[in-house]
N, C-alpha and C positions, 0 to 999 in steps of 0.2 A: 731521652728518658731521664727523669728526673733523680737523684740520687735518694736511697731509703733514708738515710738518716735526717737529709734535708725533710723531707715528705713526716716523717717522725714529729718532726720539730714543729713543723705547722698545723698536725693535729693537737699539738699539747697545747700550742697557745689558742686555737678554739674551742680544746674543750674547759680552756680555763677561762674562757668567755673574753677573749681578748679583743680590742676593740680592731684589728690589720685584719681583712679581708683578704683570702684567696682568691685570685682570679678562674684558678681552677678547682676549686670546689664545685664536687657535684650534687644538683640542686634534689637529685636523690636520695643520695644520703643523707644529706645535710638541710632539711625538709624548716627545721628553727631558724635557720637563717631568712628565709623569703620574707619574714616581717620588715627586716632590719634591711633588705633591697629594694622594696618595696617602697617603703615609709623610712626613707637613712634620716636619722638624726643630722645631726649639724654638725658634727664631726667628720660624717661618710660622704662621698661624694661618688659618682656616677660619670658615665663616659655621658648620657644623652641626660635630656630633661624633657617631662613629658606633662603641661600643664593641667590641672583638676580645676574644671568647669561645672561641678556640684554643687561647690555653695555661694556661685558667683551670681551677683544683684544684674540682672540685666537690669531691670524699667530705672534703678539708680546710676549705671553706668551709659543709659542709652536716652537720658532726659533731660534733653541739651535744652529745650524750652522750658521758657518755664515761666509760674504759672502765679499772674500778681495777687489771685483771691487769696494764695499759701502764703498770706505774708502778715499775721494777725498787730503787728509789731509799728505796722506803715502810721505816720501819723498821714491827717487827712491834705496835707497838702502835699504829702510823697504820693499817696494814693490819686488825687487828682492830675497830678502830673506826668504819673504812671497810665492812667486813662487816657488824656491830651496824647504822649506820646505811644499807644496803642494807636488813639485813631493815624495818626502821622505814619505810623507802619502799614495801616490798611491799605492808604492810598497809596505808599509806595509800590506794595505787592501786587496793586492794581494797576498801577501803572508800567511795572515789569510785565504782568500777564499780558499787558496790550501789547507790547513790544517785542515780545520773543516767543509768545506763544499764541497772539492772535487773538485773545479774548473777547475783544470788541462790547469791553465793560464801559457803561458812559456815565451813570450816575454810581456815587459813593455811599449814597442808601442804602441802596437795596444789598450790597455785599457784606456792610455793617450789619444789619438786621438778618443775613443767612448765616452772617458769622456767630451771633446770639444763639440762632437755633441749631447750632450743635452743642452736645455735648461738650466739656472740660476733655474727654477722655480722645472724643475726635478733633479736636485741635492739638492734640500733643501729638500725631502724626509725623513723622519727620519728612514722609515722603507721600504728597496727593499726586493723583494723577487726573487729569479730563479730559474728555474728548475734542480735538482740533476742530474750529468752524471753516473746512474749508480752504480756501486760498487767501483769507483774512489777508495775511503777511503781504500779501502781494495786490493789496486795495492801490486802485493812481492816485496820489496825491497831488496836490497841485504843486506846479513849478513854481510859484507866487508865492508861496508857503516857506513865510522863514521859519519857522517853530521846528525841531528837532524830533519833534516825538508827532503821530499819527494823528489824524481829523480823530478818532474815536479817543486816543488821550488828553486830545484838546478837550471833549467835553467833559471829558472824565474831571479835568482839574476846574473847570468853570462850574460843575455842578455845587449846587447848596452841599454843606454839610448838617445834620442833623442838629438845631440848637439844644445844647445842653440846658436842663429844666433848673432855676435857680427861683429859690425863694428866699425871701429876705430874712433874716433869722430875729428883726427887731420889729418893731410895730412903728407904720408911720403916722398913726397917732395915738395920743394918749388924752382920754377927757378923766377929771375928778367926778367919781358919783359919790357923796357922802350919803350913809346913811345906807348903800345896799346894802341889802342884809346875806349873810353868810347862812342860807338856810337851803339843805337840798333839794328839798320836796317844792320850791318855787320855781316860777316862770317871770322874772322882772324885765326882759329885756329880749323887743322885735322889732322888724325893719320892717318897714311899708312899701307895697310895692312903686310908693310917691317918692320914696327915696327920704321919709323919713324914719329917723328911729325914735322910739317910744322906751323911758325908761322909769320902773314903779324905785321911788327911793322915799322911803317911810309910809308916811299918811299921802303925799301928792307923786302926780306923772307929770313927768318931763318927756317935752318934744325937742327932740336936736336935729335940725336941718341939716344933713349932709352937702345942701349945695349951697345953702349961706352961711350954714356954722350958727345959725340962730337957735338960739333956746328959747321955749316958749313953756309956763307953764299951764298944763291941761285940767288940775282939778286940784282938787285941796280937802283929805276927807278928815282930816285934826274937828273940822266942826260935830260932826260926830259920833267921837272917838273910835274909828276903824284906820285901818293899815291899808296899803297896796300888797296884793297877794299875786297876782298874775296881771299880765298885760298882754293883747295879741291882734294882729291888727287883720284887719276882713281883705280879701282881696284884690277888691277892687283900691284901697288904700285912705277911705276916705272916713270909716269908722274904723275906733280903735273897743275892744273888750277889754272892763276892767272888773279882777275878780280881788273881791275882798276880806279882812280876816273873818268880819260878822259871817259870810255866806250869800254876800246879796252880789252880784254881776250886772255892771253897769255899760250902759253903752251909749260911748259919744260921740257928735258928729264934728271933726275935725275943722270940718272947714267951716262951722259953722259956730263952732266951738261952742258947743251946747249940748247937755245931755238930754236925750232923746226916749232912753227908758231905762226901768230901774228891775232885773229880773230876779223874782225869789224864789225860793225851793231847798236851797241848803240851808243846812243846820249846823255846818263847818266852815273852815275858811276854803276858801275857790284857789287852787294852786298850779290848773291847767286850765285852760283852752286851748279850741278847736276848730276853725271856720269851714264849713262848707256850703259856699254862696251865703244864702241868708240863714242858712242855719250853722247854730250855737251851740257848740256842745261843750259844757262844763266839768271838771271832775274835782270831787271835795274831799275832805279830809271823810266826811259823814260816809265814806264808800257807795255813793254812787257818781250815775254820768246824769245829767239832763242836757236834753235838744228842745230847743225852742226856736222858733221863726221867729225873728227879731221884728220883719215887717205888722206879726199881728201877737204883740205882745201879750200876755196873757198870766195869771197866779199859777194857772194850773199848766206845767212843763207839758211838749207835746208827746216827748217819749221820756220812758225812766229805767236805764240801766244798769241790775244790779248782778253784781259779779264779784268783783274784789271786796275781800274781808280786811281791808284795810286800805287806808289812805291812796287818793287815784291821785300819780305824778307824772304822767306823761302820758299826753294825748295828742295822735295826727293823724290825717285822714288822705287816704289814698291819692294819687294822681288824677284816676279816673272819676274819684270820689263816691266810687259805690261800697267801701269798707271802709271804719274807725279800727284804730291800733289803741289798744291802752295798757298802761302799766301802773302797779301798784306796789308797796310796799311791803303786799303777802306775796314779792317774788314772782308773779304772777304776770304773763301777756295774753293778751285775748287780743281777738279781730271780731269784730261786731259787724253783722250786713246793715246797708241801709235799712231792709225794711223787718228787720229782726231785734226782738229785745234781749234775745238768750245771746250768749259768741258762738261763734261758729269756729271758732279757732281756740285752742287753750297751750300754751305752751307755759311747761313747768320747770326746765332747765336752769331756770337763772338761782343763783344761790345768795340774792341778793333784791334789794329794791330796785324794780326798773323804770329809771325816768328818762333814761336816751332811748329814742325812737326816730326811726326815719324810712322814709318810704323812696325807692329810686323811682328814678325817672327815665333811667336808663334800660330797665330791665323790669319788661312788666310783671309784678308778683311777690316781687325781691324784697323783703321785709330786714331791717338791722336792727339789731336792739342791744342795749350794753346795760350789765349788772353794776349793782354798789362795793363797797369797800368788801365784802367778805366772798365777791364773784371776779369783778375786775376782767368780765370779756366781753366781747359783741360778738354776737350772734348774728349768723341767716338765715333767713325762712326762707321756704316756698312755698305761698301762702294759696298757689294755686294747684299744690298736691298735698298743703300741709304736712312737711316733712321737711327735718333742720338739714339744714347745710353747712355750713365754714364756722369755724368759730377762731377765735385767737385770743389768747389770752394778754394783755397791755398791761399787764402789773402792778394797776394803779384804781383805782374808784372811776366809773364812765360817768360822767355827767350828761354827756350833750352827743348826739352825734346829726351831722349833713352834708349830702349828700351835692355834690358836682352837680352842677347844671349844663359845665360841657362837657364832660368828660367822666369816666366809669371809675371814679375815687371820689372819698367821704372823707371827712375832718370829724376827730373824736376830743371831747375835750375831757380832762381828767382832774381827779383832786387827790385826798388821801394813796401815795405821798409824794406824788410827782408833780403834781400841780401844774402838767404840761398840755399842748396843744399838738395832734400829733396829725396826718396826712397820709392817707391808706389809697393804696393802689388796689382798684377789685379787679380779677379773682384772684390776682396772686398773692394779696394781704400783705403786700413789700412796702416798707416804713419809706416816702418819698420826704416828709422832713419831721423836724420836729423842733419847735418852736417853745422857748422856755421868758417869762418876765414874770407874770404874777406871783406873789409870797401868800396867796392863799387858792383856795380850792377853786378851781375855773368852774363855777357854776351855771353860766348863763352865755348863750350862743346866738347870734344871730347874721343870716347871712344877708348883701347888699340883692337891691334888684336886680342889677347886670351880673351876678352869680362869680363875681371876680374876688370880692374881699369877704372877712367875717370880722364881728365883733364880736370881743368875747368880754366878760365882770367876772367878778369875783369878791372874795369878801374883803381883799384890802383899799377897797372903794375906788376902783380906778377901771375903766372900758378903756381895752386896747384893740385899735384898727389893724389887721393882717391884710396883705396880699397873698393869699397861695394858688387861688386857679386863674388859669388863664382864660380871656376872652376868648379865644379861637377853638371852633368847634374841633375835633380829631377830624382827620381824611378818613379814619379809617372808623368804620362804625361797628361796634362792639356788638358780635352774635351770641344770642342769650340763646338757650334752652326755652327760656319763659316766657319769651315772646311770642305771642299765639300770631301775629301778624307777618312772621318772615315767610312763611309757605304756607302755599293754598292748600287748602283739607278738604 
């Protein structure tokens, strides 16, 4: 029993708010105290310690992986390096599952491309689990067999790895065009399916042989004071179309090197063509289109397309070649049927002049189209529901766009103010490169007949050769919606 006057003593000093703690104080009476046992300052101290799990970060304390897209900081050869040694982890971890857990993984594809299709969120997992194949672990090996690791890790490590896709970031060549004009509403510069290029530079067209490097030139129109306005060469590679500033479209036969027929009907300069077999379809400053059959030339155009209230700068015509695409400078895309003089299509989105047009060939229906300086996007149709699809905006003026001939990506070219060459992956619209030399606006696009290189001009008079697609078709062949041909109906 405790003495009163001790007991005395130890109430005076709590109630004078003392910081010494009675062991025997009762939490009855003394009900103010339970804060301060509770929650003890730094001064109080306690027989046990009882940790507070409330404001504790697990996914920070518990995110031992981690994660190289959170790294905005990486320059690009920390990044590539970072990539290289990812895949070098894949095949290790592939190589353990053969080992200790019986996996019986043989190629290094197929694990990369599952590892893609997960989520960021399902790869930070710290613990997977899968189901055992079996007695896998216990496969005979041969007694002959000096390799340390299984017949299934032998394949595993001989398998191809995936080549990484590299584009060249310089052009391996460069030619002088003096004299192209810096003008956006033209078309000076296409490739023949002969494996020539055709290029309008002032009053005359030049031919440059891409397999002798010859220049030849095609015409001379200084004789009667006209310009070269558009240039585009016929399918088959053996005429070329030339549109000029008077309005008149002329048509020559290359290997003959002699003009053939002189076609009239506009009242402006010719700044597109169009080939569909033997028919010609022109678009002028004057707002319209004419088609004419070149074989039976004639004054009187055989159709006349009127639509655009302003300047017509981009015309191409389907795959299948039963619809014309055009664009014009009242912002305007139309689809024309062959045998219709009205469009059948109108698309009003673009907030700008549309002279990039392209038609896939991948994807039957799939219409692209990119606006001027005050739109700066491409656009997709589907031109077989009439209804937009994807858009992205490139931050820069479209000039040109074309489309892959093996593969389900298109090359955009731009001016106002990037002046760049850029390389789009469809449907993901993921930037695969981008390509920078010219010091003025990339007006003028044209791709090789093996679908491997493009040339591109511009107004500081110089055509630069790219490599960005590759020859080799994909394995794997890209399933459209639009393709009316994959299932039978």
């Amino acid at each position: 029993m405790l003495d009163q006057g001790y007991e005395r003593r130890l109430l005076r000093q709590q109630n004078g708010q003392s910081s010494i703690l009675s062991p025997v104080n009762s939490p009855i009476s003394h009900r103010n105290s339970l804060t301060s046992i509770i929650s003890p300052s730094k001064d109080s101290y306690g027989d046990r310690f009882i940790p507070s799990r409330a404001g504790a970060n697990w996914n920070t304390s518990f995110s031992v992986i981690q994660d190289s897209s959170k790294s905005p900081g990486q320059t690009k050869k920390a990044k590539d390096a970072t990539a290289e040694s990812n895949k070098d982890g894949i095949a290790y971890n592939c190589l353990l599952k053969n080992e200790l857990l019986g996996a019986a993984i043989e190629d290094i594809k197929e694990q990369t491309e599952e590892r893609k299709a997960f989520s960021p969120v399902d790869r930070k997992n710290l613990f997977q689990f899968r189901i055992r194949r079996g007695n896998s672990l216990d496969e005979p090996s041969s007694p002959y067999s000096i390799s340390p690791v299984s017949s299934k890790s032998q394949k595993l490590l001989r398998s191809p790895r995936k080549a990484a896709r590299k584009i060249s970031k310089i052009p391996f060549k460069v030619l002088d065009a003096p004299e192209l004009q810096d003008d956006f509403y033209l078309n000076l510069v296409d490739w023949s399916s002969s494996n020539i290029l055709s290029v309008g530079l002032g009053t005359c067209v030049y031919l440059w042989s891409a397999c002798t490097s010859q220049v030849t030139r095609l015409c001379d129109l200084s004789a009667d004071g006209d310009s070269v306005t558009s240039v585009s060469w016929a399918e088959r590679g053996h005429l070329v179309a030339v549109g000029t500033h008077k309005g008149y479209v002329q048509v020559w036969d290359v290997t003959a090197n002699k003009r053939i027929s002189v076609l009239e009907g506009h009242s402006a300069r010719v700044g597109a063509l169009a080939w569909n077999g033997d028919i010609l379809s022109s678009g002028s400053r004057d707002r319209l289109i004419l088609q004419r059959d070149v074989r039976t030339p004639c004054t009187v155009p055989d159709r006349k397309l009127a639509g655009h209230r302003q300047e017509v700068c981009g015309l191409k015509w389907s795959p299948d070649n039963q619809h014309l695409a055009s664009g014009g400078n009242d912002n305007k895309l139309f689809v024309w049927s062959l045998n219709s003089v009205v469009p059948v299509q109108t698309y009003t989105e673009h907030l700008a002049a549309v002279k990039a047009i392209a038609w896939s060939s991948h994807h039957h229906g799939l219409l692209a189209s990119g606006g001027g300086t005050a739109d700066r996007r491409i656009r997709f149709w589907n031109t077989l529901t009439a209804q937009p699809m994807q858009c992205v905006d490139t931050g820069s003026q479209v000039c040109n766009l074309a489309w892959s001939k093996h593969a389900s990506e298109l090359v955009s070219t731009h001016g106002y103010s990037q002046n760049q060459i850029l390389v789009w992956k469809y449907p993901s619209l993921t930037q695969v490169a981008k390509l920078t030399g010219h010091s003025y606006r990339v007006l003028y696009l044209a791709m090789s007949p093996d679908g491997e290189s493009i040339v591109t001009g511009a107004g500081d008079e110089t055509l630069r050769f790219w490599n960005v697609f590759s020859k080799a078709r994909s394995q794997k062949e890209a399933k459209s919606a639009l393709n009316l041909f994959t299932s039978i109906r």
